[in-house]
C-alpha positions in Angstrom: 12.4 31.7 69.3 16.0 33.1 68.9 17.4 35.7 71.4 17.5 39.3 70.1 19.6 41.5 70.9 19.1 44.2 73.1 18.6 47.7 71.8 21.5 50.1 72.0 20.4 52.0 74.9 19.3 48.8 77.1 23.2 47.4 75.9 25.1 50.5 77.0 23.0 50.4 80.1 24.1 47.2 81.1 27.5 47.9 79.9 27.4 50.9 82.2 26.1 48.5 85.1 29.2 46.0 84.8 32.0 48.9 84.6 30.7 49.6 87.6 30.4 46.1 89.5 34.5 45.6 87.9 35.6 49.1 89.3 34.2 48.9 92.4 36.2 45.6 93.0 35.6 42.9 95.5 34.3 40.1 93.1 35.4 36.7 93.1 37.8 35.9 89.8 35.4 33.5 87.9 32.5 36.0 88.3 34.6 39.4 87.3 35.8 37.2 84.5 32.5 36.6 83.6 31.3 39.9 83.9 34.3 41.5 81.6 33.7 38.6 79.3 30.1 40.2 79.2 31.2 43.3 79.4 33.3 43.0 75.7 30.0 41.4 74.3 28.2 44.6 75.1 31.0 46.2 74.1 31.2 44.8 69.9 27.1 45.3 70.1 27.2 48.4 71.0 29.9 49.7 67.9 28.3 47.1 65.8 24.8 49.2 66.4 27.0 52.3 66.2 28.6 51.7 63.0 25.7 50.6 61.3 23.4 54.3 62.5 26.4 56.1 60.7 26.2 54.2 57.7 22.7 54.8 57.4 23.2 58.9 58.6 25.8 58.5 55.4 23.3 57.1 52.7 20.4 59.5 54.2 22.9 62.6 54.0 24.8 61.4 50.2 21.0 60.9 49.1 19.9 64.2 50.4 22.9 66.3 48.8 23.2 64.4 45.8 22.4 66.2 42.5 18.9 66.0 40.8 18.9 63.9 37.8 18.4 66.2 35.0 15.3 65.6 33.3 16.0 64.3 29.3 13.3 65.2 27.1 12.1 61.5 25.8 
């Protein structure tokens, strides 16, 4: 079964978690490569996620103010 991705919320969380690990310094180079490498993953996901709820908040609010089709007599 493929690997989804992880919601928005659980993404920015772990986002959140590896800022954290990276500020706080004291990692080993291959691991706070690996965690920025991770970190950028999270990162795209996260405006990927981001971009697509403003599309959507678009359509919904175009669709909402859009003009009424003016019924023609048949």
């Amino acid at each position: 079964m493929p690997k989804r991705d992880p919601s928005f919320e659980e993404a920015y969380r772990q986002l959140e978690e590896i800022v954290r690990k990276l500020e706080a310094g004291g990692l080993p180079l291959e691991e706070g490569v690996s965690l920025f490498e991770e970190g950028m993953r999270l990162a795209k996901l996260c405006g990927r996620q981001l971009d697509a709820a403003e599309l959507r908040i678009t359509q919904i609010t175009a669709e909402a103010t859009a003009p009424e089709p003016s019924e023609t007599p048949t």
